[in-house]
C-alpha positions in Angstrom: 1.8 5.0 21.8 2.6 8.6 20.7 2.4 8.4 16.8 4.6 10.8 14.4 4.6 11.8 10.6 7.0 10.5 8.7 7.6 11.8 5.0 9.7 9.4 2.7 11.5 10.3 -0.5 13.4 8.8 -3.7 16.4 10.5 -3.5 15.8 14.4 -2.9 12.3 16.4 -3.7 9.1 16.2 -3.0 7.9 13.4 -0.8 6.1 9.9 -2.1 4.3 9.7 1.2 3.8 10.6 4.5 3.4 7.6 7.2 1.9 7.4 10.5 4.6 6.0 12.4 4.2 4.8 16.4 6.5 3.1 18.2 5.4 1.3 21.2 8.4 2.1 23.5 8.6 5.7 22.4 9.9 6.6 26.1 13.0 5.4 24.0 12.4 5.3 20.4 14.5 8.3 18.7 14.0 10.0 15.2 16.3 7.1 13.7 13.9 4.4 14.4 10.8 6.4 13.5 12.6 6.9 10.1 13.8 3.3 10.0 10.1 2.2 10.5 8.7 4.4 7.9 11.3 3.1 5.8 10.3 0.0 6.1 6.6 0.9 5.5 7.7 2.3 2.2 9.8 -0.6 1.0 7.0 -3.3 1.9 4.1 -0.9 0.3 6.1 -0.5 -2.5 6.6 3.1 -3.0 9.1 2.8 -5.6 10.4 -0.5 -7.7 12.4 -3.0 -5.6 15.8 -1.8 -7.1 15.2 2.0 -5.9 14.3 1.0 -2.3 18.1 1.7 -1.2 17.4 5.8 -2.8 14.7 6.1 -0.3 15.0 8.3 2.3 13.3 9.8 5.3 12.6 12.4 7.6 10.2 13.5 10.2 7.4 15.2 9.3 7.5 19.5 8.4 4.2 21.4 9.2 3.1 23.6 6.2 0.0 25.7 5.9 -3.2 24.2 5.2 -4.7 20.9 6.5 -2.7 18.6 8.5 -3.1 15.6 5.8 -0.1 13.2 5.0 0.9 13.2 1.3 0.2 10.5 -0.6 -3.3 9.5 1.2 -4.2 7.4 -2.1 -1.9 4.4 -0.2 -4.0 4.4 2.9 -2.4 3.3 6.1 -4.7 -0.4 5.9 -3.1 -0.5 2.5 -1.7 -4.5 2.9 -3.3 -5.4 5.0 -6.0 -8.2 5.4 -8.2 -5.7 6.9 -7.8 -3.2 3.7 -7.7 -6.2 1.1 -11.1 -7.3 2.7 -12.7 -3.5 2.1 -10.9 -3.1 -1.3 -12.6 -6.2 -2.3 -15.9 -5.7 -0.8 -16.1 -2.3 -2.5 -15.3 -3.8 -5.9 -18.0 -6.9 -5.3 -20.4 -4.5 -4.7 -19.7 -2.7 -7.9 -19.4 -5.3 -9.6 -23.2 -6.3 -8.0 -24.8 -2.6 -9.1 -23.2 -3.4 -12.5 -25.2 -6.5 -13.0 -28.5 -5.1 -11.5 -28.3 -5.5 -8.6 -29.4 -9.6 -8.4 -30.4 -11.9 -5.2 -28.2 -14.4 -4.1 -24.8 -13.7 -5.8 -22.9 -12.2 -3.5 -20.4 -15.1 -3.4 -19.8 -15.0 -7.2 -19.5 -10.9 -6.8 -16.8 -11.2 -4.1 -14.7 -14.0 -5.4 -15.0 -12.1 -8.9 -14.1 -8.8 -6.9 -10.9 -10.5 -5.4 -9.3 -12.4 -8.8 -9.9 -8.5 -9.9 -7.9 -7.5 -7.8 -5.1 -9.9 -7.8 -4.7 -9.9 -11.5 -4.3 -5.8 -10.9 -2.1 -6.1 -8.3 0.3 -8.6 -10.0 0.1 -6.2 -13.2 1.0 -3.1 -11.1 4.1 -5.1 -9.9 5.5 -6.5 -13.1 4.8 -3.0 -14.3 6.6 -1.0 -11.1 9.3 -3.4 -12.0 10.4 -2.2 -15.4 8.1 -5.3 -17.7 11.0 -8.0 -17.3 10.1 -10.3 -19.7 9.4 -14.2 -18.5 8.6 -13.0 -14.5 4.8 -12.5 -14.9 4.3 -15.6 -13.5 6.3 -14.9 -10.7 4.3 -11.6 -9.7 1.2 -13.5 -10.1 2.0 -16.2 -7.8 3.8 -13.6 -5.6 -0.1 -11.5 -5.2 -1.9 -14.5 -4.6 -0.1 -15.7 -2.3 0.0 -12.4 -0.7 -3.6 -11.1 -0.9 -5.1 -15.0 0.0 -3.2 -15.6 3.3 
């Protein structure tokens, strides 16, 4: 699979983010659905709040000098996904684990601590990316757990 950048905007300016996009029949995938997929990428990693996802826009990929990084590498491409929920987590756990002095036979505690963390942040970040409505907290919390636990 031959894999392309894909930078995604909000409107016009400066890009939110630049996706690794592949495509497995790419013999005949054209720039439309590499956009599309990036698209969708951006709209399920959620770049912007749910009401702005119909702004975003997208375009393949310009060089410019310097490294060839994507923008935006603080969402990284694992970024929900069980595989990158399970790092995030174990990361946090083992904070949380130097925090506490590093003791024996916690690690369960740690990572369970590590994960309702992260949920509660998660949820947070929502409500917040979605403008604070008032009487849907509940909602995004339900929404992360069920996300992030299955």
């Amino acid at each position: 699979m031959n894999e392309r950048l894909v930078d995604v905007f909000k409107g016009l300016g400066r890009p939110l983010h630049t996706f690794p996009v592949q495509i497995e029949d790419e013999d005949t995938a054209t720039e439309d659905d590499y956009k599309a997929k990036a698209l969708e990428l951006a709209a399920h990693v959620q770049l912007v709040p749910q009401a702005d996802v119909g702004n975003m826009t997208a375009r393949l990929h310009i060089s410019r000098p310097g490294p060839a990084t994507p923008i935006g590498d603080d969402l990284h491409i694992l970024y929900g996904t069980r595989q990158g929920l399970e790092k995030v987590v174990a990361v946090r756990a083992y904070f949380i684990w130097q925090q506490e002095g590093c003791p024996d036979s916690q690690a369960e505690q740690h990572w369970f601590r590590a994960l309702d963390q992260h949920i509660r942040e998660r949820a947070y970040f929502l409500w917040l990316n979605e403008g604070c409505p008032e009487g849907r907290a509940g909602e995004h919390w339900c929404g992360s757990v069920e996300f992030e636990t299955y």
